[in-house]
VMD Tcl script that builds the backbone (N, CA, C; Angstrom):
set m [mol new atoms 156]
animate dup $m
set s [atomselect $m all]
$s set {name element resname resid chain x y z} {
  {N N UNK 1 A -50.675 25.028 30.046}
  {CA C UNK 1 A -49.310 25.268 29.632}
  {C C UNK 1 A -48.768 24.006 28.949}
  {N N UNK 2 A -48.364 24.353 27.696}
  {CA C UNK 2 A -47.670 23.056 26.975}
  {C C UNK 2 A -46.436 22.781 26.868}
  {N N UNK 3 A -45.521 21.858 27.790}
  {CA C UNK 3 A -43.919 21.854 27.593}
  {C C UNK 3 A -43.854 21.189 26.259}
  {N N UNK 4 A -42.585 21.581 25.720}
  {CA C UNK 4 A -41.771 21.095 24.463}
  {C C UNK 4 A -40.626 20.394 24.985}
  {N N UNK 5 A -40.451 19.750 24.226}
  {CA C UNK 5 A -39.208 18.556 24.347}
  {C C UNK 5 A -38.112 19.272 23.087}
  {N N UNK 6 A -36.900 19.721 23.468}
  {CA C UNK 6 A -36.066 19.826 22.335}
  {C C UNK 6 A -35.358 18.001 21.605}
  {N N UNK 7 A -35.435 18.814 20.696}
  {CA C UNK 7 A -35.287 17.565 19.349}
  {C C UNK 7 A -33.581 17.235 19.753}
  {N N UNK 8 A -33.294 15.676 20.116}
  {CA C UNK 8 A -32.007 15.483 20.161}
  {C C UNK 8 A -31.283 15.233 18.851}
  {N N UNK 9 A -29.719 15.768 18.889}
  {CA C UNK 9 A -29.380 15.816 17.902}
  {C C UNK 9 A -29.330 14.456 17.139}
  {N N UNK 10 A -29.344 14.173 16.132}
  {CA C UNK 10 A -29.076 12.618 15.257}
  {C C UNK 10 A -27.656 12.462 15.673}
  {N N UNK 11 A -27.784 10.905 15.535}
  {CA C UNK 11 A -26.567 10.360 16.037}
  {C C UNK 11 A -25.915 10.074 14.574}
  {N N UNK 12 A -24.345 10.065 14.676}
  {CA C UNK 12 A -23.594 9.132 13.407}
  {C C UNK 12 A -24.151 8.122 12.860}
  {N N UNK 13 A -24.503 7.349 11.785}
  {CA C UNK 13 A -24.776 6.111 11.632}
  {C C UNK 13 A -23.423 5.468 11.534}
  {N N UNK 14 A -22.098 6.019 11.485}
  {CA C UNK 14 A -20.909 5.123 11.246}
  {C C UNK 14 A -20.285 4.912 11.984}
  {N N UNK 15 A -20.313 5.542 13.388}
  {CA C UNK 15 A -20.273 5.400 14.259}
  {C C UNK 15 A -20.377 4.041 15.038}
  {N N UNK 16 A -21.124 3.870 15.128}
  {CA C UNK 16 A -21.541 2.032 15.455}
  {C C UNK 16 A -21.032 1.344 14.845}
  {N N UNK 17 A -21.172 1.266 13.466}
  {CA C UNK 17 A -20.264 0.220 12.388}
  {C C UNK 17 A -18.895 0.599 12.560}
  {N N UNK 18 A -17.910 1.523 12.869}
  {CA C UNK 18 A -16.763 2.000 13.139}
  {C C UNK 18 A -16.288 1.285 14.452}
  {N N UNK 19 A -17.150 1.423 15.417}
  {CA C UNK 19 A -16.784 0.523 16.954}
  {C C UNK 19 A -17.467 -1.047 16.956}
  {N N UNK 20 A -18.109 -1.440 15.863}
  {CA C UNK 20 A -18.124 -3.132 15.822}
  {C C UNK 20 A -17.012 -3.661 15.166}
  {N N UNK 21 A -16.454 -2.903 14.148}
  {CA C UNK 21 A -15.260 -3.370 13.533}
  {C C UNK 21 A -14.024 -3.166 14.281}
  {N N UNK 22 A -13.838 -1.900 15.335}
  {CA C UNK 22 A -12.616 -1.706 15.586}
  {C C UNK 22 A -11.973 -0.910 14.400}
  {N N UNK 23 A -12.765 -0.122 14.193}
  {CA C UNK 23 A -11.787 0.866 13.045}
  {C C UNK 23 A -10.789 1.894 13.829}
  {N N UNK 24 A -9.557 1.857 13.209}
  {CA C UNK 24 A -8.824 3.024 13.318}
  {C C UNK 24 A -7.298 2.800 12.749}
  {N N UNK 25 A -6.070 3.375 13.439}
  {CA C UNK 25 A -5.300 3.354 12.527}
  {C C UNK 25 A -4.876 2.081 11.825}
  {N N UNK 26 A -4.543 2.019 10.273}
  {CA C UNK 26 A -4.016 1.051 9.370}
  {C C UNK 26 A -2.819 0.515 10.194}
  {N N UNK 27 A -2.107 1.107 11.297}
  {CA C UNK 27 A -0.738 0.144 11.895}
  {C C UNK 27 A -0.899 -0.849 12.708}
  {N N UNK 28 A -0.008 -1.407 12.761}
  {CA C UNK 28 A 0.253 -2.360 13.837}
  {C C UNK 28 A 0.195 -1.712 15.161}
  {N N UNK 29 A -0.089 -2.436 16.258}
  {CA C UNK 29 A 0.128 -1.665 17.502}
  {C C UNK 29 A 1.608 -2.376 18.419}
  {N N UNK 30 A 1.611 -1.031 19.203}
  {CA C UNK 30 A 2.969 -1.530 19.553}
  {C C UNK 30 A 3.511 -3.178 20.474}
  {N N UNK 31 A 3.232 -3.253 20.802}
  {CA C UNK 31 A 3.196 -5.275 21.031}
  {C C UNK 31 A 3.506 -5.858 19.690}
  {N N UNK 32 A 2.696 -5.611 18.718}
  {CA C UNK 32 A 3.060 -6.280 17.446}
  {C C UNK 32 A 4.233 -6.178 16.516}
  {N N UNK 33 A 5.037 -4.981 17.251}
  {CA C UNK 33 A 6.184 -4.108 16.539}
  {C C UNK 33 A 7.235 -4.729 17.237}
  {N N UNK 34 A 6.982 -4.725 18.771}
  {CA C UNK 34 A 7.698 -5.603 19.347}
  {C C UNK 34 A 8.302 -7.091 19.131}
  {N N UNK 35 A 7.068 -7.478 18.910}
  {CA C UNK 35 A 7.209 -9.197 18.585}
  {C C UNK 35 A 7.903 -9.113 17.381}
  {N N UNK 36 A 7.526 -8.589 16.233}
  {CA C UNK 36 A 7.982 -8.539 14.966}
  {C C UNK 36 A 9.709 -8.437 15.192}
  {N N UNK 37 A 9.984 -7.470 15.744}
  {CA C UNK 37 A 11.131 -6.840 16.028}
  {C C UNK 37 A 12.469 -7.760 17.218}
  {N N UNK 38 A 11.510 -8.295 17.841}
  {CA C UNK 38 A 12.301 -9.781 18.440}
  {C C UNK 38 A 12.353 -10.982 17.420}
  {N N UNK 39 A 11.541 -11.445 16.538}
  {CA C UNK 39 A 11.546 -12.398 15.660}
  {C C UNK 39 A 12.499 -12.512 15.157}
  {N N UNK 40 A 12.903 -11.087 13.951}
  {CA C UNK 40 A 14.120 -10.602 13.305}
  {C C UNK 40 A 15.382 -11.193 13.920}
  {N N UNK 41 A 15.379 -9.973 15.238}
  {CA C UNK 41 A 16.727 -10.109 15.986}
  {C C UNK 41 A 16.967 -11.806 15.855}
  {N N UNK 42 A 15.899 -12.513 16.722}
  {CA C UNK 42 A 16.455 -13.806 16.737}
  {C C UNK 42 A 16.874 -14.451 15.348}
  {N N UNK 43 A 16.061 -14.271 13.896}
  {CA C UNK 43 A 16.378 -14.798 12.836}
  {C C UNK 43 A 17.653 -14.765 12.342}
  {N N UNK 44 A 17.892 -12.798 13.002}
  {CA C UNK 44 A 19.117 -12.775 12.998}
  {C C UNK 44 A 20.679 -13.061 13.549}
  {N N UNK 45 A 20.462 -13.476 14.781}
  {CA C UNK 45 A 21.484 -14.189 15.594}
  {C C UNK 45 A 21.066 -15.463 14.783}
  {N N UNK 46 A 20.391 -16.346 14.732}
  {CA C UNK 46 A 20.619 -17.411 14.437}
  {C C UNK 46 A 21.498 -17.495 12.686}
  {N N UNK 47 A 21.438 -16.703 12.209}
  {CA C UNK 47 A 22.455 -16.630 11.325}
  {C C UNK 47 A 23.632 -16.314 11.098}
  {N N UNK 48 A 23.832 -15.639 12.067}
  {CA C UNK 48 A 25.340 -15.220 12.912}
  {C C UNK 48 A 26.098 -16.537 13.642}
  {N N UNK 49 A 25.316 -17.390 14.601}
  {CA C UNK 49 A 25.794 -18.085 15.120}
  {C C UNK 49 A 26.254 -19.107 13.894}
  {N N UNK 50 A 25.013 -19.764 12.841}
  {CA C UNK 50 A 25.426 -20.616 12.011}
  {C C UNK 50 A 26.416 -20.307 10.836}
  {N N UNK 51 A 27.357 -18.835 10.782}
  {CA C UNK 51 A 28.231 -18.206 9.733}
  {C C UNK 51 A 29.890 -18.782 10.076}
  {N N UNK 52 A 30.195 -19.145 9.369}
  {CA C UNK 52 A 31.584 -19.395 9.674}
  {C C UNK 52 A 32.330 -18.368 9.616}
}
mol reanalyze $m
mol bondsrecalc $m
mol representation Tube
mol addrep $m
């Protein structure tokens, strides 16, 4: 009696290159929206405080 092995499916090749780079969305993540978004504020009080 001869068993067969079914053929596994092929894997992505971009797959791998996709998770060494860290691909995915073009945005910022939210921490970075944050910080950004405190920077402002402060840039912006500090121009408030220095307005006559």
């Amino acid at each position: 009696m001869k068993t067969t092995l079914k053929t596994l499916k092929p894997r992505n090749p971009f797959v791998a290159a996709s998770l060494r780079r860290m691909a995915g969305s073009h945005r910022s993540g939210t921490s970075a929206q944050r910080q950004s978004q405190q920077r402002a504020l402060r840039h912006e009080l500090q121009h408030l405080k220095h307005s006559p």
